[in-house]
C-alpha positions as CSV (number, residue, x, y, z in Angstrom):
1,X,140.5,81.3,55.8
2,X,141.9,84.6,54.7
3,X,145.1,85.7,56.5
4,X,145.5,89.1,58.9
5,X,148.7,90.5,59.9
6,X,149.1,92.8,62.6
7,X,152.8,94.6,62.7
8,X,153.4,96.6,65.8
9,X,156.2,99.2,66.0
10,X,157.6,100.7,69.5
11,X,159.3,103.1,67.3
12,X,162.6,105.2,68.3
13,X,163.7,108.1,67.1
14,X,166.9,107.2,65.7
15,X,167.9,104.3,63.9
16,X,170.7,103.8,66.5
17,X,168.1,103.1,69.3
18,X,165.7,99.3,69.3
19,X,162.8,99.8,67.8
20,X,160.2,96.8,69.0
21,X,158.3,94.5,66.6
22,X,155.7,91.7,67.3
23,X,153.8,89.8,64.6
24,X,150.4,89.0,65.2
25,X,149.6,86.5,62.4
26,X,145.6,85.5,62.8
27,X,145.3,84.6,66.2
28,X,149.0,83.7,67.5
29,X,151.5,85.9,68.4
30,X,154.0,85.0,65.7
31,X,157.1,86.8,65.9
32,X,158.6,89.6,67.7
33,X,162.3,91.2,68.5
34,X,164.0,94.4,67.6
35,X,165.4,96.1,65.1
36,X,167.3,99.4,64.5
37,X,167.5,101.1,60.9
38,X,164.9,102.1,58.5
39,X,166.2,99.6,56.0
40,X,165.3,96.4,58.6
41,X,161.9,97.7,59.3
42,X,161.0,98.0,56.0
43,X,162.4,94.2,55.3
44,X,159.6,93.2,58.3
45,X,156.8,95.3,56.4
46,X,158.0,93.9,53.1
47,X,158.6,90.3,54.7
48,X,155.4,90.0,56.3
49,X,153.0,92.7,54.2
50,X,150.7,93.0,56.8
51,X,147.0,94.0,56.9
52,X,148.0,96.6,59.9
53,X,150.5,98.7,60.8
54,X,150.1,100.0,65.0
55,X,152.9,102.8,65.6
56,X,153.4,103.7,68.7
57,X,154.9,107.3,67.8
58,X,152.4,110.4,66.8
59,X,152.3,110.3,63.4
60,X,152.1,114.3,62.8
61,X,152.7,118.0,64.3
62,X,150.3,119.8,65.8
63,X,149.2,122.8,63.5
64,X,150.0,125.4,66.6
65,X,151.4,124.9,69.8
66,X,153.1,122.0,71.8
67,X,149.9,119.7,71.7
68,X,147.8,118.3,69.2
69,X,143.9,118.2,70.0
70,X,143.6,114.5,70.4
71,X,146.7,114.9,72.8
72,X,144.9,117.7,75.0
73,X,142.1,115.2,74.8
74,X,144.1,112.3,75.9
75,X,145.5,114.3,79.1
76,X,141.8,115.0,80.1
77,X,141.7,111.3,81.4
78,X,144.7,111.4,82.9
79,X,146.7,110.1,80.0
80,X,150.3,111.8,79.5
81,X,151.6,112.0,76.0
82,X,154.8,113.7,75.3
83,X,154.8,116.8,73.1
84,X,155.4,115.9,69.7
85,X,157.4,119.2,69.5
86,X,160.2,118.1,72.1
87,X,163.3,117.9,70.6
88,X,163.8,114.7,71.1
89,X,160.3,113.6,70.0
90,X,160.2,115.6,66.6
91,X,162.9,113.3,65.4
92,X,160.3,110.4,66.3
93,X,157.9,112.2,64.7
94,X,159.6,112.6,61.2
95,X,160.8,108.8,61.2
96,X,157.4,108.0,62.2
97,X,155.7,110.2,59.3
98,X,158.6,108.7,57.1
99,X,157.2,104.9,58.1
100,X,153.4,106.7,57.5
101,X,154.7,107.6,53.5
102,X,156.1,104.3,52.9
103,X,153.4,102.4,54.3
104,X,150.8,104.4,52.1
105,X,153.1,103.3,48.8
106,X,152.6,99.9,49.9
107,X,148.8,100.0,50.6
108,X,149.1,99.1,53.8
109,X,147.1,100.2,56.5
110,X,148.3,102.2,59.7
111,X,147.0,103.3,63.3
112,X,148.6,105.1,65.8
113,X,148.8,104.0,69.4
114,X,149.6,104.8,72.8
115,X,150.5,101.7,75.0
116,X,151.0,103.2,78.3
117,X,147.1,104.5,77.9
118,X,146.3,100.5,76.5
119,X,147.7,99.2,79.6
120,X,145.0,101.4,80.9
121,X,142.0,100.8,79.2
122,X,142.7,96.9,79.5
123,X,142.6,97.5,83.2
124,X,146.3,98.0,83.9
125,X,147.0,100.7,86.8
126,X,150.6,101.6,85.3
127,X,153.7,99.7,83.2
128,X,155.4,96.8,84.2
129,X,159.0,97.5,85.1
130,X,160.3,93.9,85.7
131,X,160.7,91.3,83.0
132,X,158.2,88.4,84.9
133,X,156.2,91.3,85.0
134,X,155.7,92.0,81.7
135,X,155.8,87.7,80.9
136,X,153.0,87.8,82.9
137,X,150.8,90.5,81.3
138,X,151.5,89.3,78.3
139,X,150.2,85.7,79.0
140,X,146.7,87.5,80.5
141,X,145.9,89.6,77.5
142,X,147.1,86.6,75.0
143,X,144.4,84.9,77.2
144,X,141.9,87.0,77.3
145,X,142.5,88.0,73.5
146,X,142.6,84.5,72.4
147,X,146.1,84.9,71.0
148,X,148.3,81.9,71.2
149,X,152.0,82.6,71.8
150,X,154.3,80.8,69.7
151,X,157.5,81.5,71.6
152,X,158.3,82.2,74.8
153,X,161.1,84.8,75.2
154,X,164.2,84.6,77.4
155,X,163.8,88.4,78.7
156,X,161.1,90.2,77.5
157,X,162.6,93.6,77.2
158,X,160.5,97.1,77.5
159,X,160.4,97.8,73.7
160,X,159.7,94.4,72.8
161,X,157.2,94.5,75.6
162,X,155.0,97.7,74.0
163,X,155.7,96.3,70.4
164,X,153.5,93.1,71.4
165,X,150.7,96.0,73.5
166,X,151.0,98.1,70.3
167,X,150.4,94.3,68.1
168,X,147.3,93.4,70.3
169,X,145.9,96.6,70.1
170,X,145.8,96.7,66.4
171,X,144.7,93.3,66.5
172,X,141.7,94.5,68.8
173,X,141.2,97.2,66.3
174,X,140.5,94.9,63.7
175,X,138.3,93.1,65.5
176,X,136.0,95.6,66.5
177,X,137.3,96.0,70.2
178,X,138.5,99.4,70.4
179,X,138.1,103.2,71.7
180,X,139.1,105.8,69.6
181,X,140.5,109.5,70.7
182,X,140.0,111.6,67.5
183,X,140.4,114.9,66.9
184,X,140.4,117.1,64.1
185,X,144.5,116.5,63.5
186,X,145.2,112.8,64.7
187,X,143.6,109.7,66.1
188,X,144.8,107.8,69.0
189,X,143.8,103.5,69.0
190,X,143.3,102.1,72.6
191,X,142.1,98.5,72.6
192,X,138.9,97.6,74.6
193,X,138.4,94.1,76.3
194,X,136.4,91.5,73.8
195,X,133.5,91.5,76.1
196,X,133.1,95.6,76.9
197,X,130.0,97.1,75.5
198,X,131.3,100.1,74.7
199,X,134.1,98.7,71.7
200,X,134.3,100.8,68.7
201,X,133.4,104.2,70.0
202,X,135.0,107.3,69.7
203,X,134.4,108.7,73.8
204,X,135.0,112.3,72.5
């Protein structure tokens, strides 16, 4: 059986704040935790080389204004992505098109993703904000995915919490189970339930 890895980032800005990882390694959820500086995230690309990489950061500027297209498009259903041009998220931005250049060295594939607007699309009315909360989600979609969960873990912080929605969403992606937001500068990944008709479509 050939092997798939799915690496999802809850990126931060700076390389003082967690940035969330989870493993998806075939159909388990292998690993997950946090790191902070460029240099350790690269060790988890390099360590694991995976097939996927889902970012949850926008991975460019928008050519004019605060908003990119696909991010006008996004606040049409009610979705609510920050401007890329905030001052705070333009540092995320550059890290995140940093990741995007060394990612393409490697030959590794990338998505970006939104998992606030996951939560959504798998049904979720908003985010979890306590820990059995997010233990709890997590066991339904690793259910309804098929994903077995090799660790349970003590708390189950917010970034680590969107690292493993970013992880399951790439790992829909490769599956076929997806929605795309696409417009002419960037490309949004939401995850689809395995059974909904309307996987891999773009609904603009």
């Amino acid at each position: 059986m050939l092997t798939t890895i799915v690496l999802g980032l809850d990126l931060a800005g700076s390389e003082k704040n967690v940035t969330g990882y989870c493993v998806i390694l075939n159909d388990a959820i292998e690993d997950f935790g946090a790191v902070f500086s460029n240099e350790e995230i690269l060790s988890l690309v390099n360590k694991w080389r995976p097939k996927l990489v889902a970012i949850d950061a926008p991975l460019n500027f928008p050519r004019r204004g605060n908003l990119r297209d696909c991010d006008l498009l996004m606040k049409q259903i009610n979705l609510n992505p920050l401007p890329p041009t905030l001052p705070g998220m333009r540092v995320l931005v550059n890290r995140a098109m940093w990741l995007v250049k060394e990612l393409k060295s490697r030959g590794i594939d990338y998505i970006e993703v939104f998992p606030a607007g996951a939560l959504r699309f798998l049904g979720y009315k908003k985010k979890p904000k306590s820990i059995a909360e997010r233990l709890r989600i997590v066991k339904e979609l690793a259910r309804v995915f098929t994903l077995n969960i090799k660790r349970y873990p003590a708390r189950l912080l917010p970034d680590i919490f969107d690292a493993i929605i970013c992880a399951i969403t790439g790992y829909a992606y490769i599956n076929g189970d997806y929605i795309e937001i696409k417009g002419e500068e960037c490309r949004v990944i939401f995850p689809t339930l395995p059974m909904d008709q309307t996987k891999n479509q773009n609904i603009y």
